[in-house]
C-alpha positions in Angstrom: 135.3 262.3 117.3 135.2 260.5 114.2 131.7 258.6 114.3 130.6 255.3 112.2 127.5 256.9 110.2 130.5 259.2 108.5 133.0 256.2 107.8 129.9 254.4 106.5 129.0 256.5 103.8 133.0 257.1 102.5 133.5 253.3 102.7 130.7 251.7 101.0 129.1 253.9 98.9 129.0 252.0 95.8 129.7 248.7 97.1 126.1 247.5 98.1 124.4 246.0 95.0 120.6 244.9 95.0 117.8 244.0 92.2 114.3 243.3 92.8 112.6 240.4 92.0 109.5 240.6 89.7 112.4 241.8 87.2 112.6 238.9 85.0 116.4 238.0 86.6 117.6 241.9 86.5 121.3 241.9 87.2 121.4 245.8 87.1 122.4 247.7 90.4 119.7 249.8 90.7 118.3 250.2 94.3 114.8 249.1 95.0 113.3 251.2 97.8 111.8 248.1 99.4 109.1 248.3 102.3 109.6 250.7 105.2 108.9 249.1 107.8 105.4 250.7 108.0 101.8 249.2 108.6 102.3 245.4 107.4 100.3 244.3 104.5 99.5 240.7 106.8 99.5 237.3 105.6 102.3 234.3 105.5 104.6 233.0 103.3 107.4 229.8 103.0 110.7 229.6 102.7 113.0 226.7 101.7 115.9 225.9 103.5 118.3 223.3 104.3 118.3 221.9 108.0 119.9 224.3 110.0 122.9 223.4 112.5 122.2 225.5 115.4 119.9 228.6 115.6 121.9 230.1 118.2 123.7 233.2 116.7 127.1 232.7 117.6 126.9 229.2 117.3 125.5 229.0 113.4 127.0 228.7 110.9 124.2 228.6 108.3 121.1 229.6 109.1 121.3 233.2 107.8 117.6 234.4 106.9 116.6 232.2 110.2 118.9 234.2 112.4 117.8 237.6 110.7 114.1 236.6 111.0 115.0 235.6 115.2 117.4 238.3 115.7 118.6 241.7 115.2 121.8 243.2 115.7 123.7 246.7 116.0 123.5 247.2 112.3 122.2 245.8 109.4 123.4 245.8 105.6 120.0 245.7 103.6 119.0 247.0 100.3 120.3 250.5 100.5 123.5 252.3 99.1 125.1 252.1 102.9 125.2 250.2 106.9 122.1 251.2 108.2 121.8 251.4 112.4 119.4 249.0 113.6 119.5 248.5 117.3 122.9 251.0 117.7 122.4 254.7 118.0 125.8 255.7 117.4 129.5 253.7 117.2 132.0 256.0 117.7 136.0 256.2 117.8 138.7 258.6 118.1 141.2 256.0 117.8 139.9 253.2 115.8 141.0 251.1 118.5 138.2 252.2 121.5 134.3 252.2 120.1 131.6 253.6 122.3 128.6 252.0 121.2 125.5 253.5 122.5 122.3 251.6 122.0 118.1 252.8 121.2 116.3 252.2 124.4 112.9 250.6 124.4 113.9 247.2 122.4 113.2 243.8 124.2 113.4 240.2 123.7 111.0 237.7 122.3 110.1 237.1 126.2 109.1 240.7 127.3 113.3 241.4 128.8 114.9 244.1 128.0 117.8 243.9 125.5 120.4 245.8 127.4 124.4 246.3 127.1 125.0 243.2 129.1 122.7 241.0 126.6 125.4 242.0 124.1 128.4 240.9 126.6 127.4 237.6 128.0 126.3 236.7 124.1 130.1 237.9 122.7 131.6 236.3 125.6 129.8 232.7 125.3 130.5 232.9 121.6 134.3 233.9 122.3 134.8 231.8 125.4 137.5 228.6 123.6 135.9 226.4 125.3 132.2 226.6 123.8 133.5 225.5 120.5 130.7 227.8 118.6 131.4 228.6 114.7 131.5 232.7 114.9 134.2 232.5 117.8 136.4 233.9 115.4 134.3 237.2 114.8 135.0 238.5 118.2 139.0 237.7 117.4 140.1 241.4 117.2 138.8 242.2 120.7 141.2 242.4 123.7 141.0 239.5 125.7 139.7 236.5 122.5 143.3 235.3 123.5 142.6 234.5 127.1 140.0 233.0 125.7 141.6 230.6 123.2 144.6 229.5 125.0 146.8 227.3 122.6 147.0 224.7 125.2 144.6 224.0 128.3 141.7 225.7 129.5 140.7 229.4 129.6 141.5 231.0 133.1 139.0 233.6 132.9 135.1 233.5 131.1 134.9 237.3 129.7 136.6 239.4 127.1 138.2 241.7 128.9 138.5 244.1 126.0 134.5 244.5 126.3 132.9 246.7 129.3 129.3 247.7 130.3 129.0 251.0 131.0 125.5 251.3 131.6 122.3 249.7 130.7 122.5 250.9 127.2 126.3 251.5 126.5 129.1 249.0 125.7 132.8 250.0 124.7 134.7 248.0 123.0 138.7 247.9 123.0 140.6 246.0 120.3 143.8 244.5 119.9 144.8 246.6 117.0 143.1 249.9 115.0 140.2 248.5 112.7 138.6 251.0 110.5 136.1 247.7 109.6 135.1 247.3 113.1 131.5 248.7 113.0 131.3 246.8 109.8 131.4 243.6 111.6 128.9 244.2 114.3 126.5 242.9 111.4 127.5 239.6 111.9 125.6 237.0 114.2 128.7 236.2 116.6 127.8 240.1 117.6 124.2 239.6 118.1 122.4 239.5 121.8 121.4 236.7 124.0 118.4 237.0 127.1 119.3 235.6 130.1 117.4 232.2 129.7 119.9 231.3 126.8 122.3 230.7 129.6 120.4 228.4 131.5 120.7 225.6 129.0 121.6 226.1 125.6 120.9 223.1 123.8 117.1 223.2 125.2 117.3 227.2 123.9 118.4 226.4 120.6 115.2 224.4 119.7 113.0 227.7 120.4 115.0 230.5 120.7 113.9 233.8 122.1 115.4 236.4 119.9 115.0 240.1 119.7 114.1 240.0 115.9 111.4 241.0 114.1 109.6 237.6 113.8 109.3 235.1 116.7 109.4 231.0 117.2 105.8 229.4 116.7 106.4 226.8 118.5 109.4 224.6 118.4 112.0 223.6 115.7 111.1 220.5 114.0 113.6 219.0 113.0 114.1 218.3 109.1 110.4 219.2 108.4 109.9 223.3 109.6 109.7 226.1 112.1 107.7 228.9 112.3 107.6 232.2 113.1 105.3 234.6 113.7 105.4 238.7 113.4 107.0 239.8 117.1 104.4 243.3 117.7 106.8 245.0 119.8 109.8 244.5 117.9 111.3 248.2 118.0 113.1 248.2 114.2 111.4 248.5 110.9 107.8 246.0 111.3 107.8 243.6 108.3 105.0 243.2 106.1 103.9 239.5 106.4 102.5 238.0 109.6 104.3 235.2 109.9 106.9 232.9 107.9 107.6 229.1 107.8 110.8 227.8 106.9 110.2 224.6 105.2 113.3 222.2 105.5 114.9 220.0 102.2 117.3 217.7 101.7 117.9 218.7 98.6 117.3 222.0 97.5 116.4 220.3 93.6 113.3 219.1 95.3 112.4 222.4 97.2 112.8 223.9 93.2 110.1 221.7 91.9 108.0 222.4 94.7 108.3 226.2 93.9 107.4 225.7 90.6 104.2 223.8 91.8 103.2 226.6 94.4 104.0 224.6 97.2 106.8 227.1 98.6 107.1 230.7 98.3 111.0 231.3 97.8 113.9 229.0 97.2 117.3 229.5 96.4 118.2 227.7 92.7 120.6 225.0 92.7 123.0 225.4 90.2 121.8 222.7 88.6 118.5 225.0 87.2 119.9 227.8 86.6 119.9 227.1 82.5 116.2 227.1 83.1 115.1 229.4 85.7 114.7 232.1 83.5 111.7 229.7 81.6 110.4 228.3 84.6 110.4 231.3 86.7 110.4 234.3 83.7 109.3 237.5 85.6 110.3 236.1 89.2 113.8 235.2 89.5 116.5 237.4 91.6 120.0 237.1 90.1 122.0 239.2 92.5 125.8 240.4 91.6 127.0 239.4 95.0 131.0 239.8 96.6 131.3 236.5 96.1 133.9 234.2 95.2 133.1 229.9 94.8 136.3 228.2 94.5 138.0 224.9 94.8 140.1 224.1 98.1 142.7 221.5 99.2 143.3 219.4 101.9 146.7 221.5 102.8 146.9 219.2 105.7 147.2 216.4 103.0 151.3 216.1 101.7 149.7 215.2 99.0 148.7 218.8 97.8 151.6 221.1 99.5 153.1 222.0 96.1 151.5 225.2 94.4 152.5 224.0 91.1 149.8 221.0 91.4 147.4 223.6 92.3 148.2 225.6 89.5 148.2 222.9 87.8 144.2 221.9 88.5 143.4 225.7 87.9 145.0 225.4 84.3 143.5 222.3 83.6 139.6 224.0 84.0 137.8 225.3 81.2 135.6 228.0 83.2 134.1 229.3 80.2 132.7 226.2 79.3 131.2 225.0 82.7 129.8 228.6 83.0 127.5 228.2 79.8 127.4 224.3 80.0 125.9 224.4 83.8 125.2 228.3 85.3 123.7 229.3 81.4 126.4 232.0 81.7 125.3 233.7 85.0 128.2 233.7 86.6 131.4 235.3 85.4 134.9 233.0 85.2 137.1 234.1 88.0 140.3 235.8 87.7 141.4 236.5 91.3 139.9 236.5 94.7 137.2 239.6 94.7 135.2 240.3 91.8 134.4 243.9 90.3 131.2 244.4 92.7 133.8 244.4 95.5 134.5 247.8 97.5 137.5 249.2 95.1 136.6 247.8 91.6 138.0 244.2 92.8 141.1 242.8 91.7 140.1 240.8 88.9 143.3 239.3 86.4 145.5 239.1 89.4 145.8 235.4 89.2 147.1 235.8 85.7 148.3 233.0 83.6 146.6 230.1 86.5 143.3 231.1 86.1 143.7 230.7 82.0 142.5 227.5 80.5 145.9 226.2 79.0 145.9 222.4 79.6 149.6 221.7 78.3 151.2 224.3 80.5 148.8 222.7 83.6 150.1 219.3 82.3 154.2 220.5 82.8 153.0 222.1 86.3 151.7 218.8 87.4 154.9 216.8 85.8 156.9 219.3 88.1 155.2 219.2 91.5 156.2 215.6 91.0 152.8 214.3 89.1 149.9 212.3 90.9 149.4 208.5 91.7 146.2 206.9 92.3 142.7 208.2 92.4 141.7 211.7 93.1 138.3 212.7 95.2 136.6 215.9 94.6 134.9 216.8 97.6 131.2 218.4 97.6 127.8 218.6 99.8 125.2 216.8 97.9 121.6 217.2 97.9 122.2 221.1 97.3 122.3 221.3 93.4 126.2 221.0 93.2 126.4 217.5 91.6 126.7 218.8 87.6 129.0 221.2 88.7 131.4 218.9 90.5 131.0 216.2 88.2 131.8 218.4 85.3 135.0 219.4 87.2 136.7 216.2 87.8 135.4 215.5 84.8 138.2 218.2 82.9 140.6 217.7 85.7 140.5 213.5 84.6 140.9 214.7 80.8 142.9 217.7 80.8 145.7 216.4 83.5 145.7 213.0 82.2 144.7 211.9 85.6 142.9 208.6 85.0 141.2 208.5 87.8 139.0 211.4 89.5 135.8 210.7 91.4 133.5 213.0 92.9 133.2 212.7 96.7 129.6 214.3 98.2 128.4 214.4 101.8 125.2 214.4 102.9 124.3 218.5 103.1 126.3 221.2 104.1 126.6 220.4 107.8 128.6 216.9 107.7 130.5 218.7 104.5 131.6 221.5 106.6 132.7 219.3 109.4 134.4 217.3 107.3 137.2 220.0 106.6 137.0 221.1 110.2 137.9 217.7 111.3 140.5 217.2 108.1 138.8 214.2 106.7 138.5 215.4 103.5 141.2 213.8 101.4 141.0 215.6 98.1 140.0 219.2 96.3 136.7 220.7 97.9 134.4 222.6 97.1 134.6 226.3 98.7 133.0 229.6 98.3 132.7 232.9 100.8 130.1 235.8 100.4 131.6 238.9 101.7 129.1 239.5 104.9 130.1 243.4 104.7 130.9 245.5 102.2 134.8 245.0 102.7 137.9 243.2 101.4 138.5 242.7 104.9 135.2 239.9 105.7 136.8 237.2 102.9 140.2 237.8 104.0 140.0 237.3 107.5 137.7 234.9 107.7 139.3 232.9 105.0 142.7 233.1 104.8 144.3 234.7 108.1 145.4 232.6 110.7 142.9 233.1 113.1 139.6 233.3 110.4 136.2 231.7 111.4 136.1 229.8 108.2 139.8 229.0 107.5 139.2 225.4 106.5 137.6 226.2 103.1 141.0 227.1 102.3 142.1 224.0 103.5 143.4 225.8 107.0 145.7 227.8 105.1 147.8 230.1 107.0 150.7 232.9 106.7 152.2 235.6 108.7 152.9 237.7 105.8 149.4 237.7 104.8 148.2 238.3 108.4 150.8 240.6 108.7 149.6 242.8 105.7 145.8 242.3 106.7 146.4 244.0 110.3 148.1 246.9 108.8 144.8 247.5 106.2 143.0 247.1 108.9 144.9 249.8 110.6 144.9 251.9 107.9 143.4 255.8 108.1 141.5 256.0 104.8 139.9 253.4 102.5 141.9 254.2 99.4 145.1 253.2 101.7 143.0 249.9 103.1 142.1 248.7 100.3 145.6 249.0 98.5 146.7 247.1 101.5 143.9 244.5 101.3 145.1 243.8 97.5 148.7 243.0 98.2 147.5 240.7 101.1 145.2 239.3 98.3 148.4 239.6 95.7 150.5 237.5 98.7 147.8 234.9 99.1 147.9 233.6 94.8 151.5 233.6 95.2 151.3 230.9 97.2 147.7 229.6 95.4 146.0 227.6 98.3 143.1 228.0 96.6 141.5 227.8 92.9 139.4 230.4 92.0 136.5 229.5 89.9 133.4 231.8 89.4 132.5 235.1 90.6 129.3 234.2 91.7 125.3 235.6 92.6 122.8 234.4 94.5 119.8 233.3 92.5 116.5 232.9 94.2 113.0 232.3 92.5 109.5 232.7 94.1 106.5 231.8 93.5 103.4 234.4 92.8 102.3 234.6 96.1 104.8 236.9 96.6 106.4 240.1 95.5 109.2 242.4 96.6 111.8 239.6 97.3 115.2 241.6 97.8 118.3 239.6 98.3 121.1 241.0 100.8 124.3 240.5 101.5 123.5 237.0 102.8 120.2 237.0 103.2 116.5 237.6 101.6 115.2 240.5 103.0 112.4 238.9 104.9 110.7 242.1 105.9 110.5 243.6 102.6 108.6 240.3 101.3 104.7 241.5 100.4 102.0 238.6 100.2 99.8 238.9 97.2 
């Protein structure tokens, strides 16, 4: 029986980067050996963040060191060298196709219940159910039965994935549609974490004090665009963290919640782009620049006539000077992007693929545009504000209105991340966007499927792109029986993808955070700051 802890350690290896903080802005890949999990050290700490959109699991978006603070799932991707098991025991398959997941008995929720194999199953099938509308519905797309679930037309006739059965109280197996090797990667994500019974009874009233099984619980309730709380959970069976308790203090703008850090008045923020020429002299020994699998790009309205010509979206790569907006705005922390995965991704990325598009060469971007048939009127360059992005975005049109001879382009922010988002789900935007995707496992496979195959949880920041070749060549990497062979496989789906160019690639980016010197220890993840690991001084 081939089992998960063995796949883990051939798959990722090398592909989980982490620095400390305290390190002056380290970008090395050293490991940090963090906290243990052992007898806390006490004390509380803050935490800017935007306001969230839901703090259900399956149903947030955002909200990623809120859910990991509420919540815990099967596995966790932290700061070492490989998955670690949280609340699984084992994942197993012979097949790739049928996992057995068998789960550490003893854990319970926030409200004394225990978390069992069926608090896993009504949470995938609320989250999967079509009908529910929630974010992460995609996540649970490779299981038998998400079809049933998501009818093209009409209503669902049944409520459960059928492709996920409770065996007993502390087993679950789990059949897919086809062989995924990444499977037990996924389980990391929130559309796979648990739900207690009393979710059920009324979710909207449950999302404004949710009972998690996490290490940290609600204090109270969610206030709305001011805090919430939460407070060290004693029983919580995973690693204890050190603090006591944690409140998430909520900006409007994250420039704000930057000056306040400076001043004391928060504990950790993430920078705005905006700062980053700075941080290193207003935060010198406690910044955290973290080489994330990260790609920021720019998108297009593909559902806009407007922008179905590749040659136009070749022709706004060519017309970008990345080099320039790297040192002018990031102070050269991020690196230009050349294709879609960087070199921290699992295989050495793919970087150059895009080739001559991703070169500044605004002549050649000046015959693409003539070709695709040139550009009338004004063009909007779509952003959330209040998050640091203004500079950026402003320094964009601003080459894409010299360099194309486009005479006007405007910039176009909403108001924070949720009305931006849900301005591409509901295809309001009407120009280039802004996009970006943070690999939320150590695969190719996370920013391919959720980006650019047809059925991906966050297809509209590539403008709702879609192709059967590329979904086509993503199902048979996922199939595939080693990593080398996967990842080959990812690459051409990636290599398939830039032929057609739905996207802009801009900057292989990193998640900067700085902290103030209350604390210590700050450790960025995959997607999230390792809250446990956070000491109080």
């Amino acid at each position: 029986m081939r089992t998960w802890q063995r796949l883990a350690a051939l798959a990722v290896g090398a592909a989980l980067f982490t620095v400390t903080a305290c390190g002056g802005g380290s970008d090395d890949d050293s490991s940090s050996t963090g906290g243990d999990g052992g007898e806390s050290t006490g004390g509380t700490f803050s935490v800017g963040i935007d306001e969230p959109d839901f703090l259900i699991p399956g149903r947030a978006q955002g909200a990623f060191d809120e859910m990991h603070a509420l919540f815990s799932g099967l596995i966790k991707f932290g700061d070492q060298s490989e998955p670690q098991m949280l609340h699984a025991e084992s994942i197993e398959s012979d097949d790739n196709v049928v996992w057995t997941i068998a789960l550490k008995p003893g854990w319970t929720f926030h409200d004394g219940t225990p978390v069992t194999a069926q608090s896993y199953a009504d949470a995938w099938n609320a989250t999967a159910y079509g009908p529910n509308a929630w974010s992460n519905n995609a996540q649970l797309s490779g299981i038998v039965g998400w079809a049933e679930l998501n009818p093209a037309q009409g209503e669902p006739a049944t409520d459960t994935l059928s492709g996920v059965e409770v065996v007993d109280e502390n087993t679950l197996r789990v059949t897919l549609v086809a062989a995924d090797s990444q499977f037990p990667y996924k389980l990391g994500q929130p559309g796979f974490y648990p739900l207690p019974a009393v979710a059920f009874e009324d979710f909207d009233a449950f999302n404004e004090a949710p009972i998690g099984n996490g290490p940290y619980m609600m204090d109270g309730t969610w206030e709305h665009d001011v805090q919430l709380s939460v407070t060290r959970y004693e029983d919580y069976q995973g690693p204890q963290p050190n603090a006591d308790g944690i409140t998430f203090r909520i900006y409007s703008d994250t420039t704000t919640a930057y000056t306040d850090a400076i001043g004391g008045a928060v504990d950790i923020v993430s920078v705005p782009q905006e700062k980053y020429k700075q941080v290193t002299t207003d935060f010198p020994d406690s910044f955290v620049a973290f080489n994330a699998i990260r790609l920021d790009w720019l998108g297009f309205p593909l559902w806009d006539p407007r922008f179905q010509d590749p040659r136009l979206r070749q022709a706004v790569s060519m017309a970008i000077d990345r080099d320039a907006v790297n040192e002018a705005i990031f102070g050269g922390l991020y690196t230009p992007a050349t294709s879609y995965h960087g070199p921290s991704a699992p295989g050495g990325g793919t970087e150059g693929m895009c080739g001559e598009f991703c070169e500044f060469d605004p002549d050649r971007a000046k015959e693409l545009l003539a070709e695709a048939g040139g550009w009338e009127g004004p063009m909007e360059i779509w952003f959330p504000g209040g998050v640091g992005y203004d500079q950026t975005f402003e320094a964009l049109a601003n080459q894409i209105r010299q360099n194309l001879g486009i005479e006007e382009v405007v910039t176009q922010s909403q108001p924070g991340f949720v009305q931006f988002l849900d301005a591409l789900r509901t295809e309001q935007a009407t120009g280039p966007f802004r996009g970006g995707w943070g690999s939320l496992y150590p695969s190719m496979q996370s920013q391919l499927r959720s980006v650019f195959s047809t059925t991906g949880d966050a297809r509209e920041g590539a403008g709702k792109y879609s192709n059967p070749e590329v979904d086509a060549l993503i199902a048979e990497a996922d199939a595939a029986p080693s990593l080398d062979e996967a990842t080959e496989l990812y690459k051409a789906a990636e290599q398939r993808i830039i032929e057609d160019f739905p996207i802009v690639p801009l900057f292989y980016a990193k998640y900067v955070y700085a902290h103030s010197s209350n604390v210590s220890n700050v450790i960025i993840g995959f997607d999230q700051i390792e809250l446990n690991e956070v000491v109080v001084n």
